[in-house]
Each structure stands twice: as structure tokens, then as C-alpha cells.
mmCIF file as Biopython writes it, N, C-alpha, C and O atoms, coordinates in Angstrom:
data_model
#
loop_
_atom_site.group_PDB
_atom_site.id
_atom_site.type_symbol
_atom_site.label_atom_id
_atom_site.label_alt_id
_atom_site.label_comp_id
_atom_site.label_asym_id
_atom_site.label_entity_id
_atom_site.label_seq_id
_atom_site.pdbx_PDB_ins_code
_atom_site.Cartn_x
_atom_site.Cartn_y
_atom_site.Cartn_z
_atom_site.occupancy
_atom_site.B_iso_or_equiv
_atom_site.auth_seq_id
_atom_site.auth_asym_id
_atom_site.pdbx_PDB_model_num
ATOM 1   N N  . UNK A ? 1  ? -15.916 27.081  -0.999  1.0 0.0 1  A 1 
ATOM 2   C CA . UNK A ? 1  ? -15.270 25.809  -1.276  1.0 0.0 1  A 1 
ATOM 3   C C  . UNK A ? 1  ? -15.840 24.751  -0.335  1.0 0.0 1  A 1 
ATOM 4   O O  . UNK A ? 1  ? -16.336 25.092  0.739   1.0 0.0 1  A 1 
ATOM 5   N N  . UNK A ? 2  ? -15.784 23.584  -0.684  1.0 0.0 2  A 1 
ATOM 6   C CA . UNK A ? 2  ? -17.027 22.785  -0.086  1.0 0.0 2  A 1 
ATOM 7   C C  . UNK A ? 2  ? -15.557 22.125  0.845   1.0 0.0 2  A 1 
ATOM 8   O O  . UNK A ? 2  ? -14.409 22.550  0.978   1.0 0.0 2  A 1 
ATOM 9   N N  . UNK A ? 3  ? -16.283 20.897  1.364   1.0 0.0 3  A 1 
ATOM 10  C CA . UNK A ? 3  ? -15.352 19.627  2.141   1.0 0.0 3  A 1 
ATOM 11  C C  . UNK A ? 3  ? -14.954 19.122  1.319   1.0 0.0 3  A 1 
ATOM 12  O O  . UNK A ? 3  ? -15.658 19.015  0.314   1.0 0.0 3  A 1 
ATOM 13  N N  . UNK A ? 4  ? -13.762 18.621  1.342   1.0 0.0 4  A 1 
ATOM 14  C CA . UNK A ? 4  ? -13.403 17.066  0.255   1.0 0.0 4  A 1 
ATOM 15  C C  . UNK A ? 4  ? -13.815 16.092  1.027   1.0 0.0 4  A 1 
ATOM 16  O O  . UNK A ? 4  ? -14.196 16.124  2.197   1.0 0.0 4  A 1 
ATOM 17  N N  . UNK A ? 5  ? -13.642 14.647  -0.198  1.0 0.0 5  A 1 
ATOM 18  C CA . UNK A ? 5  ? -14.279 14.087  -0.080  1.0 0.0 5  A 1 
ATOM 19  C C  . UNK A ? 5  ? -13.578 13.099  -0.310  1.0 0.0 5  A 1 
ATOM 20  O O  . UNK A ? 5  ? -12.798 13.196  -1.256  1.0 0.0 5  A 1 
ATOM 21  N N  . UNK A ? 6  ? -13.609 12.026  0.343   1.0 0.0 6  A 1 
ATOM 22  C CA . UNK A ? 6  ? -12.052 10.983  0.291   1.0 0.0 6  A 1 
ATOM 23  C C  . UNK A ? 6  ? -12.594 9.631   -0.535  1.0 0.0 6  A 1 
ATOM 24  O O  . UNK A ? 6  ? -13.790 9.347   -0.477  1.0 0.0 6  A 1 
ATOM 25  N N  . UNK A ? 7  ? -11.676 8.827   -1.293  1.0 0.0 7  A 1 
ATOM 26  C CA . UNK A ? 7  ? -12.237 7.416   -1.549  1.0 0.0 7  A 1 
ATOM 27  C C  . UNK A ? 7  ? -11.205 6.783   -0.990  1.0 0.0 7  A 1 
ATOM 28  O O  . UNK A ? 7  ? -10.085 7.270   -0.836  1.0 0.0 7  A 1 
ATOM 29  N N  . UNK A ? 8  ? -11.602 5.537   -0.632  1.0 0.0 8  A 1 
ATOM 30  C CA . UNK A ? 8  ? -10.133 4.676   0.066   1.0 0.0 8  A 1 
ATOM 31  C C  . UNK A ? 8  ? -10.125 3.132   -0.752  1.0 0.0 8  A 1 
ATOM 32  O O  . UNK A ? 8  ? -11.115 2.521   -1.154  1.0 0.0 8  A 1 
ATOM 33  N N  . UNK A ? 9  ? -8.647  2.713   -0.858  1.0 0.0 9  A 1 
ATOM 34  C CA . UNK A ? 9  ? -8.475  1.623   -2.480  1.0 0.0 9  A 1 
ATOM 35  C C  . UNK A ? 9  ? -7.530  0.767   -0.838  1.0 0.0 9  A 1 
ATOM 36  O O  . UNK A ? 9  ? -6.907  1.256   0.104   1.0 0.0 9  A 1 
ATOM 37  N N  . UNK A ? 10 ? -7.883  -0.621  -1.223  1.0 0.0 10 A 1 
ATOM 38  C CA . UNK A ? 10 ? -6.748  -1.355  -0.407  1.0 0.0 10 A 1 
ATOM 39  C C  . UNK A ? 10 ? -5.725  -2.418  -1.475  1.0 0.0 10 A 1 
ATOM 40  O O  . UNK A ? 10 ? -6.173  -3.233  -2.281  1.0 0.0 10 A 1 
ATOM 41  N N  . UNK A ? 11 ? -4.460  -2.168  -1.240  1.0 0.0 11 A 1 
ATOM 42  C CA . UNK A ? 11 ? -3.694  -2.205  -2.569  1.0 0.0 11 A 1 
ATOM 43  C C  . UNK A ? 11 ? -2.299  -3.195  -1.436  1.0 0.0 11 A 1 
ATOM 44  O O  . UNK A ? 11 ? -1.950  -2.695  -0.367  1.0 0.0 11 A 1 
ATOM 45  N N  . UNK A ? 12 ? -1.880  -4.140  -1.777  1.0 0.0 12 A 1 
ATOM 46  C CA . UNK A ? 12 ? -0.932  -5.298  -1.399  1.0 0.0 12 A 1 
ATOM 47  C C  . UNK A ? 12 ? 0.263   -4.912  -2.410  1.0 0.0 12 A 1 
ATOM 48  O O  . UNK A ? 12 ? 0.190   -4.870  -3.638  1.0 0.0 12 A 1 
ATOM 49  N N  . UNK A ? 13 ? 1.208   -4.682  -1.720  1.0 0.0 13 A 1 
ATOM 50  C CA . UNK A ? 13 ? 2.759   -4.407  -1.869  1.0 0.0 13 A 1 
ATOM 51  C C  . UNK A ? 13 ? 3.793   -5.387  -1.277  1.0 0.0 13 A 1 
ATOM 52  O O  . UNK A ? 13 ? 4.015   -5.747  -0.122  1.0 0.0 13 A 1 
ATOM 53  N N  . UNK A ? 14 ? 4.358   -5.698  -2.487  1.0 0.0 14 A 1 
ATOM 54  C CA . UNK A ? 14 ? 5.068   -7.047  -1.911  1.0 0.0 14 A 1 
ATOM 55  C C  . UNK A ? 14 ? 7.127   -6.271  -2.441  1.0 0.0 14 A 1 
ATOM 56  O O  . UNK A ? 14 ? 7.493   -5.439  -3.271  1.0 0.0 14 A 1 
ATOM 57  N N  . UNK A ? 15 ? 7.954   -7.217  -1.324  1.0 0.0 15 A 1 
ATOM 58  C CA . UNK A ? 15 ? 9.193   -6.680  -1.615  1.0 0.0 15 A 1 
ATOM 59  C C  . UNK A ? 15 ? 10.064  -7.884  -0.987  1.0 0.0 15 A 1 
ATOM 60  O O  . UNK A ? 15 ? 9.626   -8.575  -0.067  1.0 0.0 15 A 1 
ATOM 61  N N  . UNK A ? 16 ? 11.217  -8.056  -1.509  1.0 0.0 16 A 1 
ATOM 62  C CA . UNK A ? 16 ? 12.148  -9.244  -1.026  1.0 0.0 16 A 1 
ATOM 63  C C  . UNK A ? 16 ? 13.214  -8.953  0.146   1.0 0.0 16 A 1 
ATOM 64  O O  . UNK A ? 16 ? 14.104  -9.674  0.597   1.0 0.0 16 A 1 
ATOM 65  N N  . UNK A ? 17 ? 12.591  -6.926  0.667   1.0 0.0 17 A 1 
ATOM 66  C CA . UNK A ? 17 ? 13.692  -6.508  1.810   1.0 0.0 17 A 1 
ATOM 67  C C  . UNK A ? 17 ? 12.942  -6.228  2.920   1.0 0.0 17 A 1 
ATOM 68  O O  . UNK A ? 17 ? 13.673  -6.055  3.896   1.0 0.0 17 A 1 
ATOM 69  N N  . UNK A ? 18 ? 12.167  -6.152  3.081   1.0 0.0 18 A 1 
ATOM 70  C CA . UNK A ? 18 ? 10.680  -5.689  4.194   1.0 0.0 18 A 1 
ATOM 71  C C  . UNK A ? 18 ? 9.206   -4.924  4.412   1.0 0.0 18 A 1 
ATOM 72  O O  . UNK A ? 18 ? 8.687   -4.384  3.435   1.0 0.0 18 A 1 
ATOM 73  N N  . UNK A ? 19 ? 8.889   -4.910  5.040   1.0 0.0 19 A 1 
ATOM 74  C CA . UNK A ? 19 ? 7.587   -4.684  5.055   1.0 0.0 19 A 1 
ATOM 75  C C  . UNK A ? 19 ? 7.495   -3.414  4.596   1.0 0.0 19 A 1 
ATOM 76  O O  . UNK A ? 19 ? 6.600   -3.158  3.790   1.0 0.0 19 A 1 
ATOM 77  N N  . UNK A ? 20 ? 8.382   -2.413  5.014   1.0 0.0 20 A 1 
ATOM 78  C CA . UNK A ? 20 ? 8.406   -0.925  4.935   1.0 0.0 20 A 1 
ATOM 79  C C  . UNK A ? 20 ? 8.211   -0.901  3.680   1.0 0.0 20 A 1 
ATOM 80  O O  . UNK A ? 20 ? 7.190   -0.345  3.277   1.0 0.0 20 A 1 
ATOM 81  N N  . UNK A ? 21 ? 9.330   -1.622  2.533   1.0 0.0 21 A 1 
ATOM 82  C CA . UNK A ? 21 ? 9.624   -1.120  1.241   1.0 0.0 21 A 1 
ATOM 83  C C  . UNK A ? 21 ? 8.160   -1.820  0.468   1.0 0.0 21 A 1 
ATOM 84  O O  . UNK A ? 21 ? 7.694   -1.367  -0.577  1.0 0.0 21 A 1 
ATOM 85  N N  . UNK A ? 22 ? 7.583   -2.979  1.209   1.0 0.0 22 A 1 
ATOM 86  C CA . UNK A ? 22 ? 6.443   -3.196  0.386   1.0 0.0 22 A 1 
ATOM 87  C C  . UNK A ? 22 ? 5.514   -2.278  0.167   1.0 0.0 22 A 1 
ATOM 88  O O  . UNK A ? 22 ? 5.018   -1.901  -0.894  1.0 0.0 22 A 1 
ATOM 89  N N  . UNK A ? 23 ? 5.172   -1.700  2.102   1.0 0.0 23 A 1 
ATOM 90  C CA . UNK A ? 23 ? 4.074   -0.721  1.491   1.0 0.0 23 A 1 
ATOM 91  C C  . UNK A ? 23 ? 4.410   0.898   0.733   1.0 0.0 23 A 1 
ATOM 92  O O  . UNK A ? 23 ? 3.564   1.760   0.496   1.0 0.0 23 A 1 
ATOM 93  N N  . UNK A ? 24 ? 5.725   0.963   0.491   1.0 0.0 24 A 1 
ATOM 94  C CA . UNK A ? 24 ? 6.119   1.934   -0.153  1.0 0.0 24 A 1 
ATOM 95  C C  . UNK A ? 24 ? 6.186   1.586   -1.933  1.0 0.0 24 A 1 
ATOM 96  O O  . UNK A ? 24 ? 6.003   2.345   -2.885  1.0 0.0 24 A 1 
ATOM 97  N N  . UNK A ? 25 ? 6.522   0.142   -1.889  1.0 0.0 25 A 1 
ATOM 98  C CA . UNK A ? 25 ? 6.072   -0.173  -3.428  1.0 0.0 25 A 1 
ATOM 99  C C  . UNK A ? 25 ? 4.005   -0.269  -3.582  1.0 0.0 25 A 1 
ATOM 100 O O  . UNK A ? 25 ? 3.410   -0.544  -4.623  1.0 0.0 25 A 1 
ATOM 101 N N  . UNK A ? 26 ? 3.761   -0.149  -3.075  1.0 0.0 26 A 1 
ATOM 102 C CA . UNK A ? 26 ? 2.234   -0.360  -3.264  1.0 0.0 26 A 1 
ATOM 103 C C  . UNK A ? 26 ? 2.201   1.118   -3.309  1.0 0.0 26 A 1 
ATOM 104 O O  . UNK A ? 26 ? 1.907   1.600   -4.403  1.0 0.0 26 A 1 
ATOM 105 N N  . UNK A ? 27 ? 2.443   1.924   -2.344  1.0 0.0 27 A 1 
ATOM 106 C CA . UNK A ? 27 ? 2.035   3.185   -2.940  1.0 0.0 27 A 1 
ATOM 107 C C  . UNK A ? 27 ? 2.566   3.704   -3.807  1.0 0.0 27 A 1 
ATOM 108 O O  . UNK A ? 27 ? 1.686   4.478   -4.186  1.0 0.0 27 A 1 
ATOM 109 N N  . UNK A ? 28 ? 3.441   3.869   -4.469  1.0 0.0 28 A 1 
ATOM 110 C CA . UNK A ? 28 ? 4.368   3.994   -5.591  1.0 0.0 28 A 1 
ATOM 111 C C  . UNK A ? 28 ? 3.421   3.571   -6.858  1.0 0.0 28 A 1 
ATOM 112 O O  . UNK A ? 28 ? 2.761   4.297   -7.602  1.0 0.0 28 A 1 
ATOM 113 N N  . UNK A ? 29 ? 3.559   2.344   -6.849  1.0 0.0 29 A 1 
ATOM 114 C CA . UNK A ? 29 ? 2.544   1.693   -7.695  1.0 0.0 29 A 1 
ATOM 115 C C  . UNK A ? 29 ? 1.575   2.731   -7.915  1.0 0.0 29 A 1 
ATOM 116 O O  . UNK A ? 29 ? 1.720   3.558   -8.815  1.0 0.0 29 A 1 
ATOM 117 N N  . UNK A ? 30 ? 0.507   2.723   -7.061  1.0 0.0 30 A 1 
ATOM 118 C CA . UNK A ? 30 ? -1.048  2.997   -6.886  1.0 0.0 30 A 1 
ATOM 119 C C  . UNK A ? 30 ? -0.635  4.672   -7.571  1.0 0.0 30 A 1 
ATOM 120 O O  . UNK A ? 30 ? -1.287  5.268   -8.429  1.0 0.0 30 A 1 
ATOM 121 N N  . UNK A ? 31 ? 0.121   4.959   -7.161  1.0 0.0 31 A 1 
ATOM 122 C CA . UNK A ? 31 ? 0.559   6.733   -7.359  1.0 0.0 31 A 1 
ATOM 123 C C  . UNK A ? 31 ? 0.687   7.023   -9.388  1.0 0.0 31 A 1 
ATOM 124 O O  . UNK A ? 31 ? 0.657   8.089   -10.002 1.0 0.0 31 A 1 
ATOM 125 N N  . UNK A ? 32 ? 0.815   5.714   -9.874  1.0 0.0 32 A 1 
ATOM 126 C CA . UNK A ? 32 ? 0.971   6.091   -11.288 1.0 0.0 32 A 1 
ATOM 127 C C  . UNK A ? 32 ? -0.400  6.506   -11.994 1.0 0.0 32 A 1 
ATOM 128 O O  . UNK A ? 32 ? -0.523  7.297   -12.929 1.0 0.0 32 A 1 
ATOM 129 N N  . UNK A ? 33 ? -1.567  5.676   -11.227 1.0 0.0 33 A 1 
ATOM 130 C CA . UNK A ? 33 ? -2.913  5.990   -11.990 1.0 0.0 33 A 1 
ATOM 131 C C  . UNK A ? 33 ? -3.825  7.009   -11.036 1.0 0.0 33 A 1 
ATOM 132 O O  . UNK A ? 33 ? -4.784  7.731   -11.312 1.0 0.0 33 A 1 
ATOM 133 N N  . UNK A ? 34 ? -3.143  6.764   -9.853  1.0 0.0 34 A 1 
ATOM 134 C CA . UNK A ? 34 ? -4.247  7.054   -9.006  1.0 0.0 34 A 1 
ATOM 135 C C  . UNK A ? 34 ? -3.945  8.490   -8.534  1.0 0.0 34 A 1 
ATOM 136 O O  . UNK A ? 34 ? -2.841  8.804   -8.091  1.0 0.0 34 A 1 
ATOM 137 N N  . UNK A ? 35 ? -5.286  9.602   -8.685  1.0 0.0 35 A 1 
ATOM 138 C CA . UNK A ? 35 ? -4.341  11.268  -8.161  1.0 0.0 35 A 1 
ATOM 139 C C  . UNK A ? 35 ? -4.698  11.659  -6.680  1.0 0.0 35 A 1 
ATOM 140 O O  . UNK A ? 35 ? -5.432  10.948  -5.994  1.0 0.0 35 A 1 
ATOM 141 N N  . UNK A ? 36 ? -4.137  12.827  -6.228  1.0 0.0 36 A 1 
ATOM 142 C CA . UNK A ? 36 ? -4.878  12.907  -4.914  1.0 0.0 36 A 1 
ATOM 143 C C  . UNK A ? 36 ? -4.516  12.040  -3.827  1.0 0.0 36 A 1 
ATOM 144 O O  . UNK A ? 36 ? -5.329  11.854  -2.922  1.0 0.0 36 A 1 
ATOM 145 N N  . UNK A ? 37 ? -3.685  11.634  -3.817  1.0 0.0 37 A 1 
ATOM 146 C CA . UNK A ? 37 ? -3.268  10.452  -2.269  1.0 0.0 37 A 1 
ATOM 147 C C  . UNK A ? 37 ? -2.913  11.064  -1.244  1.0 0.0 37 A 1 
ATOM 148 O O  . UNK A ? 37 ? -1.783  11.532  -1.107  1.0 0.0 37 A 1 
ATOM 149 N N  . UNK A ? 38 ? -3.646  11.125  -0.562  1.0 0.0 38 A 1 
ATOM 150 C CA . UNK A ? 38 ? -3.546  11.753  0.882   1.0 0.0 38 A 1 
ATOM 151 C C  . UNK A ? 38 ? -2.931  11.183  1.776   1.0 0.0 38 A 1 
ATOM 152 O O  . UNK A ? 38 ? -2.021  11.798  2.331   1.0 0.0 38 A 1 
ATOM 153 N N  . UNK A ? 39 ? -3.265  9.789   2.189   1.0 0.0 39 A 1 
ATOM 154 C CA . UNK A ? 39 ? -3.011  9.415   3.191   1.0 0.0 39 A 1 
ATOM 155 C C  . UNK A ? 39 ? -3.046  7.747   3.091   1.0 0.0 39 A 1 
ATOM 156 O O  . UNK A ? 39 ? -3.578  7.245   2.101   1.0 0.0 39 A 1 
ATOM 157 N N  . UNK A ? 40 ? -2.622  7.118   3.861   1.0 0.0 40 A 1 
ATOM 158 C CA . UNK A ? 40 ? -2.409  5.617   3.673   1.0 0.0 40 A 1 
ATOM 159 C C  . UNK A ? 40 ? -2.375  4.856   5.232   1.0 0.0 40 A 1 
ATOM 160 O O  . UNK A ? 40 ? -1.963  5.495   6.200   1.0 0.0 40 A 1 
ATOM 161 N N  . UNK A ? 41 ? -2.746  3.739   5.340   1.0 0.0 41 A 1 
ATOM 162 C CA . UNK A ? 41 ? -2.645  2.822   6.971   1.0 0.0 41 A 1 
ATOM 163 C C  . UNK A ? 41 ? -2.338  1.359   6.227   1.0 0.0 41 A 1 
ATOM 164 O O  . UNK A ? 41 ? -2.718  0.732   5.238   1.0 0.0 41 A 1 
ATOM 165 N N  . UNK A ? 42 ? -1.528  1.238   7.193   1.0 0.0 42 A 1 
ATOM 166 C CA . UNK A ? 42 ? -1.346  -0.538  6.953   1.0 0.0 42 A 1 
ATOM 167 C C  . UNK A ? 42 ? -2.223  -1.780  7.749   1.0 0.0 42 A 1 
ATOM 168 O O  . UNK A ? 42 ? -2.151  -2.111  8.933   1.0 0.0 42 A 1 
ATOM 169 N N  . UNK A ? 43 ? -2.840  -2.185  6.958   1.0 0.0 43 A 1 
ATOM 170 C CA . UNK A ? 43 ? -3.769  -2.907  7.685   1.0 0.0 43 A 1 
ATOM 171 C C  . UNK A ? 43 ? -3.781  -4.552  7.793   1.0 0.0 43 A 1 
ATOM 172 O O  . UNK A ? 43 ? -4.345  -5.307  8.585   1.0 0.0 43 A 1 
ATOM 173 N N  . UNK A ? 44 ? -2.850  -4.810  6.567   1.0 0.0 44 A 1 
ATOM 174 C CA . UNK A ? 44 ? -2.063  -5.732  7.524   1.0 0.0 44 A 1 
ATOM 175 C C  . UNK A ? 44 ? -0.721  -6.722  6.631   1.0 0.0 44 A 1 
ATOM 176 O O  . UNK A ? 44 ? -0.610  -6.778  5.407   1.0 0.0 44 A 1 
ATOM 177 N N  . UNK A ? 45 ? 0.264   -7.489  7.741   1.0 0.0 45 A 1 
ATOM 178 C CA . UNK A ? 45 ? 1.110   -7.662  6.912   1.0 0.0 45 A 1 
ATOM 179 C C  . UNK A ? 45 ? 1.503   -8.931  7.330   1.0 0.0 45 A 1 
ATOM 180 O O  . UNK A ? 45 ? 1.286   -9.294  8.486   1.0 0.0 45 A 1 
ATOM 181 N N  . UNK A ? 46 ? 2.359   -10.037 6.070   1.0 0.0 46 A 1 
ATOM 182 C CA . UNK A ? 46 ? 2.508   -11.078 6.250   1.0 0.0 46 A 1 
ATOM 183 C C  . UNK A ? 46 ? 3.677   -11.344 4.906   1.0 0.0 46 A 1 
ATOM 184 O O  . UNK A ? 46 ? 4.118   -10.694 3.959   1.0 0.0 46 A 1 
ATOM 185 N N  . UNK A ? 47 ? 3.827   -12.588 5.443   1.0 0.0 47 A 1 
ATOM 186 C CA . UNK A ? 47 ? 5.225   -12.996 3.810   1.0 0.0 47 A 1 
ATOM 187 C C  . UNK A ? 47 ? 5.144   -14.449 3.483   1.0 0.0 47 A 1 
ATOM 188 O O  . UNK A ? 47 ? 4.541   -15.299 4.138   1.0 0.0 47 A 1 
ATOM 189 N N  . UNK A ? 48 ? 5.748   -14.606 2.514   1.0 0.0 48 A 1 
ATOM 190 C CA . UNK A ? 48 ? 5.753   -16.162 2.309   1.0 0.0 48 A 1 
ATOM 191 C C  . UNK A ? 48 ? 6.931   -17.029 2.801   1.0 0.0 48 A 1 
ATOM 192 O O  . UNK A ? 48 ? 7.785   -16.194 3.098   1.0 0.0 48 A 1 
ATOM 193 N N  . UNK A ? 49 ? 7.386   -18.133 3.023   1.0 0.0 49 A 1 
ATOM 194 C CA . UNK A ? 49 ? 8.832   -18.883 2.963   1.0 0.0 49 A 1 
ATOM 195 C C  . UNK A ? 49 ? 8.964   -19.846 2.422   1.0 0.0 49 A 1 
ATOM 196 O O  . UNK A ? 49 ? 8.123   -20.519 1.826   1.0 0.0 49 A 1 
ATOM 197 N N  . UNK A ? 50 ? 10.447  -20.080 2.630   1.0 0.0 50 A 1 
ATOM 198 C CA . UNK A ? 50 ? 10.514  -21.127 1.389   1.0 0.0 50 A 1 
ATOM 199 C C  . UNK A ? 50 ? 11.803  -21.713 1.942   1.0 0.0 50 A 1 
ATOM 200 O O  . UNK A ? 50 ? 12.764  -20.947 2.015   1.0 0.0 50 A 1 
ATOM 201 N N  . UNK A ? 51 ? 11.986  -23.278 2.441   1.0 0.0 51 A 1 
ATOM 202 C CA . UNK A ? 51 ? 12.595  -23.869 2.947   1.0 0.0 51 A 1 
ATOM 203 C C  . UNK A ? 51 ? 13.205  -22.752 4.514   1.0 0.0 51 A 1 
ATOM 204 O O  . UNK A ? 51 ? 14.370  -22.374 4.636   1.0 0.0 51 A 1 
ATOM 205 N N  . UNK A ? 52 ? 12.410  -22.527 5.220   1.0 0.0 52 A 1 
ATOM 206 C CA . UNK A ? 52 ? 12.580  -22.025 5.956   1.0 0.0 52 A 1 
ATOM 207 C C  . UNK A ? 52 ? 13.492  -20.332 6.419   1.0 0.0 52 A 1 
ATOM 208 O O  . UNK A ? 52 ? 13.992  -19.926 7.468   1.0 0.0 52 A 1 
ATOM 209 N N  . UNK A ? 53 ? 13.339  -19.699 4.938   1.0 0.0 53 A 1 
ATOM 210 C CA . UNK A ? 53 ? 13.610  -18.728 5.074   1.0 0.0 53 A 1 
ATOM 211 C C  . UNK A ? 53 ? 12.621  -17.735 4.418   1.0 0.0 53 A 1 
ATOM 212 O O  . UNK A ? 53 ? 12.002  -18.213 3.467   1.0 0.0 53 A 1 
ATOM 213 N N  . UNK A ? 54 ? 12.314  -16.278 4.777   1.0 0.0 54 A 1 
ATOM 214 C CA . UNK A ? 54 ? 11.666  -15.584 4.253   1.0 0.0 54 A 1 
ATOM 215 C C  . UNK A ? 54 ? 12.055  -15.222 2.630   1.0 0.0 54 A 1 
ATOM 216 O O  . UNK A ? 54 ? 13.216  -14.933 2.343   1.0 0.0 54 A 1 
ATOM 217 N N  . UNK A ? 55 ? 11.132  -15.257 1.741   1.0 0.0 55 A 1 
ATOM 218 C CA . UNK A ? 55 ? 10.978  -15.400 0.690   1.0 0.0 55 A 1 
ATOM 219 C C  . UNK A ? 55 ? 10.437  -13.674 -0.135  1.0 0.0 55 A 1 
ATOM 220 O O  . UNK A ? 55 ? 10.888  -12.950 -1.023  1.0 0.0 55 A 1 
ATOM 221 N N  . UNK A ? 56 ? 9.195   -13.655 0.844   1.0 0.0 56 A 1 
ATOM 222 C CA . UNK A ? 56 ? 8.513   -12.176 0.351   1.0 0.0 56 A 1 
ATOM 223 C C  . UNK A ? 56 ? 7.578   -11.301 1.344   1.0 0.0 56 A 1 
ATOM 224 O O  . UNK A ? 56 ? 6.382   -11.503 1.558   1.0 0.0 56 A 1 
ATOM 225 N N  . UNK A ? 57 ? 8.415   -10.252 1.921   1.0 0.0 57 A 1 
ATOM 226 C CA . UNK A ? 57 ? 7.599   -9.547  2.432   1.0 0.0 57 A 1 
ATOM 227 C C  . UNK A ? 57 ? 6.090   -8.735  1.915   1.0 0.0 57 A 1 
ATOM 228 O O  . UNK A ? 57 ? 6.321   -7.674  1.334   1.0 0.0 57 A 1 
ATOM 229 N N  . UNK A ? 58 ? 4.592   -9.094  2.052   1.0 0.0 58 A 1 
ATOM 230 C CA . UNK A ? 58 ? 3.651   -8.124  1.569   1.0 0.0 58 A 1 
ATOM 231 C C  . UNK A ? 58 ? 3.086   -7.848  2.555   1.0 0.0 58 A 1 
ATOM 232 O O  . UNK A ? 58 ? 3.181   -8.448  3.626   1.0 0.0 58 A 1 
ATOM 233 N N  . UNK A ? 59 ? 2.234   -6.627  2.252   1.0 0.0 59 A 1 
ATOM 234 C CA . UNK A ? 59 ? 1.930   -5.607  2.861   1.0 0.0 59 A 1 
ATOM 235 C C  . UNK A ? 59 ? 0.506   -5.064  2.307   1.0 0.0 59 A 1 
ATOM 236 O O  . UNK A ? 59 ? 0.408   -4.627  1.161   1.0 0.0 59 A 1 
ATOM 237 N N  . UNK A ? 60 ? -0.478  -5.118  3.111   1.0 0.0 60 A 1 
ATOM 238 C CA . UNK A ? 60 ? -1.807  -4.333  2.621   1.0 0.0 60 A 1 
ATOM 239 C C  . UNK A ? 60 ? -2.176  -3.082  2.964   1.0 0.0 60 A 1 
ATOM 240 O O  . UNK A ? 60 ? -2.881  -2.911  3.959   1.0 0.0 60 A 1 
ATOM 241 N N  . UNK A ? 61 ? -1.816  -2.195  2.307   1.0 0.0 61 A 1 
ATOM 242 C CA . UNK A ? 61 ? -2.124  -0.486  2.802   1.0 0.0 61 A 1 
ATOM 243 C C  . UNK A ? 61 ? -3.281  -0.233  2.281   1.0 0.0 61 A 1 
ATOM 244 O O  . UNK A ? 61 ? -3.551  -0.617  1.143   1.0 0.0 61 A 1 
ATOM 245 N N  . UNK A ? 62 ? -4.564  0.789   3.406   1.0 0.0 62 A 1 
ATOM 246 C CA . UNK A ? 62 ? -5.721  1.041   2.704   1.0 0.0 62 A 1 
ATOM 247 C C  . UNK A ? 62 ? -5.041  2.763   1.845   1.0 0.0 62 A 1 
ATOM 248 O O  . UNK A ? 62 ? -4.368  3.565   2.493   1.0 0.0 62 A 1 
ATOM 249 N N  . UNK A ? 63 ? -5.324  2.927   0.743   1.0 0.0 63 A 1 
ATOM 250 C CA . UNK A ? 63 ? -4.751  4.591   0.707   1.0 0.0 63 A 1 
ATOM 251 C C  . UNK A ? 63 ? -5.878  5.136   0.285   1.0 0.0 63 A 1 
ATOM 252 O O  . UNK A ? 63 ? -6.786  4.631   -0.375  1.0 0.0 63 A 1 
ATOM 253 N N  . UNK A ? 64 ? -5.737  6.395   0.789   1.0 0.0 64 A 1 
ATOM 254 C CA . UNK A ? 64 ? -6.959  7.495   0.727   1.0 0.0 64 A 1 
ATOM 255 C C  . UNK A ? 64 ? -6.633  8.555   0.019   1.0 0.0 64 A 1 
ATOM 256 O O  . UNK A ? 64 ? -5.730  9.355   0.264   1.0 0.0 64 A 1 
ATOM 257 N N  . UNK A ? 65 ? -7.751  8.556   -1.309  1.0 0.0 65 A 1 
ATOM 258 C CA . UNK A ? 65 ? -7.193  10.049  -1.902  1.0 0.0 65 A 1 
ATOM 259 C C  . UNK A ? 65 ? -8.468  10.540  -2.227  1.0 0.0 65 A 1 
ATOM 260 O O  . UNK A ? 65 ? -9.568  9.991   -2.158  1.0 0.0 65 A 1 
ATOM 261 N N  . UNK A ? 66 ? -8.078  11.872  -2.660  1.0 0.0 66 A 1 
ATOM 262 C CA . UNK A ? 66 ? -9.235  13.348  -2.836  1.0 0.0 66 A 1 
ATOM 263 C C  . UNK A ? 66 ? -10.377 13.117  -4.127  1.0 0.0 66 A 1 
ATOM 264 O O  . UNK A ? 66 ? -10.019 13.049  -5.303  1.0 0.0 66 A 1 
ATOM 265 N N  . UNK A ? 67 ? -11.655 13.022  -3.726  1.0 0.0 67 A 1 
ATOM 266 C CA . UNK A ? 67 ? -12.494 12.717  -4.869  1.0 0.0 67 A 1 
ATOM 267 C C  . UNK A ? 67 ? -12.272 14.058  -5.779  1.0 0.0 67 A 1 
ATOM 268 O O  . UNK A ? 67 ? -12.159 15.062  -5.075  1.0 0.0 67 A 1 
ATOM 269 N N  . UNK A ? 68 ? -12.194 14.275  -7.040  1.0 0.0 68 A 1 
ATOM 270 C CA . UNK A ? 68 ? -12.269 15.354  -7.256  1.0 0.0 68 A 1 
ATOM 271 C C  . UNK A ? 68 ? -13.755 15.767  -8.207  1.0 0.0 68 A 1 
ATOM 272 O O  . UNK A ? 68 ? -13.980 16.935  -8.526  1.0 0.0 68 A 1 
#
């Protein structure tokens, strides 16, 4: 059996309760087409506002899954 062999997708998850649940909706998301997800990093995060309150937490996770 050989090494695997990883590809990595960077995928933006956005949520109206925090950062956590964004990058958990991005992987969620990504998880319907995509097989093999190994592993994931957040690489980086920011939100929008709107009259001075937070509006939308997003979130950029790189995720890594198994070439097959």
C-alpha cells in the first residue's frame, strides 16, 4: 500500500453566531461533494458590520482530503 496523497481546497464559511460555527458550516458544506476530509486549519477570519454591530461572522478553512 503506497502513501496517500493529500489535496488541500480553501473554502469561506460564513454564520450570524461565530467564527466556530462558520468554519464548521464550510466544512459541512465542502463534506457534501467533497470525500476523504482529513483535516482542516483556519487561516483566517473576519466579519462584516452594520451600523455598528456585527452582522456576519466568516471564516477561511484550508481542508485537506485523501487523493484517491
Amino acid at each position: 500500500m503506497s502513501d496517500p496523497i493529500f489535496k488541500k481546497i480553501d473554502v469561506v464559511g460564513t454564520s450570524t453566531n461565530s467564527f466556530s460555527e462558520a468554519a464548521a458550516n464550510a466544512i459541512a458544506k465542502a463534506g457534501e461533494t467533497v470525500r476523504n476530509i482529513s483535516w482542516f486549519e483556519v487561516i483566517e477570519q473576519r466579519g462584516s458590520v452594520m451600523e455598528g454591530m456585527v452582522q456576519q461572522y466568516q471564516t477561511t478553512v484550508r481542508i485537506g482530503f485523501r487523493v484517491e
